[in-house]
N, CA, C and O atoms as CSV, one atom per row, in Angstrom:
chain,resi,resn,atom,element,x,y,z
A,1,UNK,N,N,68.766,130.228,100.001
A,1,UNK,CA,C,69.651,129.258,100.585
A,1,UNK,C,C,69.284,128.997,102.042
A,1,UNK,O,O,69.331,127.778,102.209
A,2,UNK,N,N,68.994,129.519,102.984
A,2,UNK,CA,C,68.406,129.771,104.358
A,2,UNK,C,C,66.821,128.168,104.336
A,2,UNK,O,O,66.590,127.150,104.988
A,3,UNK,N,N,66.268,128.818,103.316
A,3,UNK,CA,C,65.411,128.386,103.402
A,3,UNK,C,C,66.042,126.675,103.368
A,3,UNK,O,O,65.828,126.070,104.418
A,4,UNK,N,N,66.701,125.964,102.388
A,4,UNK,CA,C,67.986,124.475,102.037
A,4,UNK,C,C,67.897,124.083,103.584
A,4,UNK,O,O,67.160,123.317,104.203
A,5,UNK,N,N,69.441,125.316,104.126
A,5,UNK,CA,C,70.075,125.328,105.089
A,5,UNK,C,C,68.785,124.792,106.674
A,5,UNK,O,O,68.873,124.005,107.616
A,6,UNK,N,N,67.943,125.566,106.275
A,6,UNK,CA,C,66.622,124.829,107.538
A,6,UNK,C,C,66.231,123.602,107.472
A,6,UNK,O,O,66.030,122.818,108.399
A,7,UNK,N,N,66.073,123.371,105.801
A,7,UNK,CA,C,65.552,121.998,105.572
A,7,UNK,C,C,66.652,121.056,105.851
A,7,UNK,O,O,66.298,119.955,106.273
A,8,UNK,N,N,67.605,121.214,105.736
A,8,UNK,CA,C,68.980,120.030,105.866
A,8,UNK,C,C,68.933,119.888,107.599
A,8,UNK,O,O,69.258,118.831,108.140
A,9,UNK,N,N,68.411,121.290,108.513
A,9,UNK,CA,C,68.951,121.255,109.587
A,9,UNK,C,C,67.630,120.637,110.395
A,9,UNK,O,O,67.761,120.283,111.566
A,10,UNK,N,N,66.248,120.519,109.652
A,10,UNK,CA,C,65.304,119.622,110.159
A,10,UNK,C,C,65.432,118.360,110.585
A,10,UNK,O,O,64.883,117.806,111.537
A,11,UNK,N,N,66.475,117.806,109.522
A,11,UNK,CA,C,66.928,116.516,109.384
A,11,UNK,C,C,67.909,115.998,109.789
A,11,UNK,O,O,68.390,114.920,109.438
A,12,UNK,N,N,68.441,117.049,110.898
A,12,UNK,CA,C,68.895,116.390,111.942
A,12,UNK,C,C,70.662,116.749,111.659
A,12,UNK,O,O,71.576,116.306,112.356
A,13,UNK,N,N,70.814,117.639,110.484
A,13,UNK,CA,C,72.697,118.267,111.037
A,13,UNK,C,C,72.410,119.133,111.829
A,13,UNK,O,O,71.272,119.290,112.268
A,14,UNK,N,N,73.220,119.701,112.076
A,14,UNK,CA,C,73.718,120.997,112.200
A,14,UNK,C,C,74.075,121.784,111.497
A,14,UNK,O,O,74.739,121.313,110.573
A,15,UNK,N,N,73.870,123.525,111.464
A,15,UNK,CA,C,74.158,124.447,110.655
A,15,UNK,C,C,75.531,124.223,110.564
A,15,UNK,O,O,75.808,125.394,110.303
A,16,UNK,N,N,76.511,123.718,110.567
A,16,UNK,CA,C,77.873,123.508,109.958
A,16,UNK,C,C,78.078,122.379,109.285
A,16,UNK,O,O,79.035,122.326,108.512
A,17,UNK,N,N,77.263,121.323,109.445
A,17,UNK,CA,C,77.225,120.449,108.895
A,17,UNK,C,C,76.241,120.811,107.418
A,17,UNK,O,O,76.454,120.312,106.313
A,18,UNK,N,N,75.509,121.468,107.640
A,18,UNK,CA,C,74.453,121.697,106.358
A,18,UNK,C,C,75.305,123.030,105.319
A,18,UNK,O,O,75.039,123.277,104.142
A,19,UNK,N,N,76.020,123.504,105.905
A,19,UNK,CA,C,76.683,124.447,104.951
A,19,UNK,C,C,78.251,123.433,104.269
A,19,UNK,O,O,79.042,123.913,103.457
A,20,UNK,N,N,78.344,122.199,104.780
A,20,UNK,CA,C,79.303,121.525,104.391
A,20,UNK,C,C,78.789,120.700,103.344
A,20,UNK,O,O,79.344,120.371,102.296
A,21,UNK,N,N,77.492,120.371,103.831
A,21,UNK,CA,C,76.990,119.471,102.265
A,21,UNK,C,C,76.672,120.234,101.627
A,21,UNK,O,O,76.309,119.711,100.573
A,22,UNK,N,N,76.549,121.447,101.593
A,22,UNK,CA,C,75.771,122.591,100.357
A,22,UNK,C,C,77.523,122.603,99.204
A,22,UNK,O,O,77.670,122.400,97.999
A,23,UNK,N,N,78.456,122.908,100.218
A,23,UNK,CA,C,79.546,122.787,99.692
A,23,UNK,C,C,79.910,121.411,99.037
A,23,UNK,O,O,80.382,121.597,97.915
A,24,UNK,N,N,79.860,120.476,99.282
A,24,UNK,CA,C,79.943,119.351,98.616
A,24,UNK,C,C,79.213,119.213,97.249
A,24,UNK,O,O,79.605,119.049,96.093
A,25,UNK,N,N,78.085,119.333,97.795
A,25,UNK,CA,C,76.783,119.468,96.844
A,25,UNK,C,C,77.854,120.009,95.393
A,25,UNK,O,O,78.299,119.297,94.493
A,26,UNK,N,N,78.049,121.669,95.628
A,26,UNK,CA,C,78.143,122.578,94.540
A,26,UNK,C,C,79.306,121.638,94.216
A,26,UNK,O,O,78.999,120.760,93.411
A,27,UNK,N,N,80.452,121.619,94.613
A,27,UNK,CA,C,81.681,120.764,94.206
A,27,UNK,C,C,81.314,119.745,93.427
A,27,UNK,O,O,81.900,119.609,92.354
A,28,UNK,N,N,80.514,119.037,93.719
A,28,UNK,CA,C,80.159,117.925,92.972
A,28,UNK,C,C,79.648,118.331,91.419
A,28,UNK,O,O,79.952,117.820,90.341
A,29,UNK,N,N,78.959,119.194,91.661
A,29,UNK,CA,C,77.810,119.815,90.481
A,29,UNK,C,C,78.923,120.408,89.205
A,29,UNK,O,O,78.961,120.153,88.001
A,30,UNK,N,N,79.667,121.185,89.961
A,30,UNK,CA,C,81.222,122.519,89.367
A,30,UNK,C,C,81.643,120.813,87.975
A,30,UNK,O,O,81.624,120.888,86.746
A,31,UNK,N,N,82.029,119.256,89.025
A,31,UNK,CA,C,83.317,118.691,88.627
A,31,UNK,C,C,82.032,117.770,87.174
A,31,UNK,O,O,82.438,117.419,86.066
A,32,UNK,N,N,80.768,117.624,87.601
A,32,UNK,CA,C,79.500,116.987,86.433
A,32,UNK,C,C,79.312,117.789,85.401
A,32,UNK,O,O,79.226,117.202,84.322
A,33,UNK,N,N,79.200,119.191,85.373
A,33,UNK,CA,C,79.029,120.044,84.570
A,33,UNK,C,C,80.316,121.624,84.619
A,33,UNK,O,O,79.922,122.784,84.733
A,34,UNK,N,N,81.361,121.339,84.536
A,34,UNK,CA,C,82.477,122.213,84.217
A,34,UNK,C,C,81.964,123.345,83.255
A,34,UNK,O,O,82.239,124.522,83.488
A,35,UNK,N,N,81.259,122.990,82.238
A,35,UNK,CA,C,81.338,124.554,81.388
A,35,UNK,C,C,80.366,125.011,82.101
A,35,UNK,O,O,79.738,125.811,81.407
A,36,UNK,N,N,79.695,124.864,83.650
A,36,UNK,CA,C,78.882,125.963,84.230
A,36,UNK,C,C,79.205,126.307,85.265
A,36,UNK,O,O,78.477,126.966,86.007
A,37,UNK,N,N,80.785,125.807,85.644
A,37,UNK,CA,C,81.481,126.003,86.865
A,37,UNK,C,C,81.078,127.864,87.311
A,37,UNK,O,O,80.377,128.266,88.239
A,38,UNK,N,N,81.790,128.638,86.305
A,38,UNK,CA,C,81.244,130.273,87.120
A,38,UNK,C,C,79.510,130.525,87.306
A,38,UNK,O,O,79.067,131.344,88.112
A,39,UNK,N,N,78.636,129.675,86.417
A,39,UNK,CA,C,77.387,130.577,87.013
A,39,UNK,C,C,76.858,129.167,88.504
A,39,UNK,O,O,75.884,129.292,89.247
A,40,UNK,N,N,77.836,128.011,88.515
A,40,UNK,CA,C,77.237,127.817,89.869
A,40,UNK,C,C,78.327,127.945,90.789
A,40,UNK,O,O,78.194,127.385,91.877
A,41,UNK,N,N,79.540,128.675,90.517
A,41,UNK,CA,C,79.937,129.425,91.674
A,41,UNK,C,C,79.316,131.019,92.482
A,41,UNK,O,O,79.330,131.444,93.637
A,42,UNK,N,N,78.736,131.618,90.968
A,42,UNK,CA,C,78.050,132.830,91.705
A,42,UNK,C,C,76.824,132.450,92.287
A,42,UNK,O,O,76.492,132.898,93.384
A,43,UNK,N,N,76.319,131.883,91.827
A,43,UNK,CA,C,74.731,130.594,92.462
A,43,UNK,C,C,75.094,130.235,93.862
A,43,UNK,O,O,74.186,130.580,94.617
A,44,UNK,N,N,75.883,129.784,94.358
A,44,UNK,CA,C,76.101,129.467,95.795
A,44,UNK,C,C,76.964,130.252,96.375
A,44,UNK,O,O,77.112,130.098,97.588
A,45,UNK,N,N,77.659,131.164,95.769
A,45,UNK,CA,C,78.311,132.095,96.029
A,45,UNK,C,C,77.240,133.220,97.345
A,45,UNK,O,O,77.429,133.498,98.529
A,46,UNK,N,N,76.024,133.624,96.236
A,46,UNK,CA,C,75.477,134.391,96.593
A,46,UNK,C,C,74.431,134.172,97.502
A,46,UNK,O,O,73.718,135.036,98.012
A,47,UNK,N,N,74.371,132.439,97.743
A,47,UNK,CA,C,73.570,132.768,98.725
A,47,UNK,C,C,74.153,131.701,100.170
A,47,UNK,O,O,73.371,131.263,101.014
A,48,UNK,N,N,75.441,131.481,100.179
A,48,UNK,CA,C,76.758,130.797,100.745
A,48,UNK,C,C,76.226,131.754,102.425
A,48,UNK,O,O,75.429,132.691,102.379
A,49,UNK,N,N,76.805,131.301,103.638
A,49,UNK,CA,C,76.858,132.179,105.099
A,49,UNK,C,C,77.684,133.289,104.557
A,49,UNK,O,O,78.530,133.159,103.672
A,50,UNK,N,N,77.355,134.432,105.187
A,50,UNK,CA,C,77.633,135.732,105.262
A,50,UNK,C,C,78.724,135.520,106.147
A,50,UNK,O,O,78.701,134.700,107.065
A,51,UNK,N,N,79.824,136.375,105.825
A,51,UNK,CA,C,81.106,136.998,106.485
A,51,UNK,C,C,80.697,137.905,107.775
A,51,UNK,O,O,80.751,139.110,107.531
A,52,UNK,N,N,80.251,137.528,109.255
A,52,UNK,CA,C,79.865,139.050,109.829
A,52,UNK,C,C,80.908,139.882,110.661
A,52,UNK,O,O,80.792,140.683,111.589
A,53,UNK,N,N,81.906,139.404,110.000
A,53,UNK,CA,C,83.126,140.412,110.606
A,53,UNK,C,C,83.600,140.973,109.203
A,53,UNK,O,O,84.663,141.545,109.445
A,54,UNK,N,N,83.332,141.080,107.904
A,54,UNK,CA,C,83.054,141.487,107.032
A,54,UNK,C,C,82.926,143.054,106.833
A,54,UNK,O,O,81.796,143.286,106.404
A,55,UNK,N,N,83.585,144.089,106.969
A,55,UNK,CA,C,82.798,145.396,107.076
A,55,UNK,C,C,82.770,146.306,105.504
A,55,UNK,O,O,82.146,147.287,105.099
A,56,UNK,N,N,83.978,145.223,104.821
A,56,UNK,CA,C,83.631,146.116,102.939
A,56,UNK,C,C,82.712,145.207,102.260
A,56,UNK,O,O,82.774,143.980,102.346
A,57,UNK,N,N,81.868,145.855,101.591
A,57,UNK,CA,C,81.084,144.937,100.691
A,57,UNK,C,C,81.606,144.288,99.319
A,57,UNK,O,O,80.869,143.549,98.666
């Protein structure tokens, strides 16, 4: 995802702006294909910004 997140931010967002279309993105994807809503919530789930005030895993 890092790797997306650089390419979106080449092009001129910003890292908050590029984690907002990733979110859109998946939303969009969840409401086109519903019976794969959980494996592309763990799909962007897992590679979504890290929590770094986060201290349980």
């Amino acid at each position: 995802m890092d790797d997306l997140i650089k390419r979106l931010m080449a092009q001129g967002l910003t890292e908050e702006q590029a984690y907002k279309a990733i979110e859109v993105i998946k939303n969009f994807t969840k409401e086109k294909f519903p019976i794969f809503s959980g494996a592309i919530d763990k799909l962007f789930d897992k590679y979504g910004p890290k929590e770094d005030d986060d201290f349980m895993p």
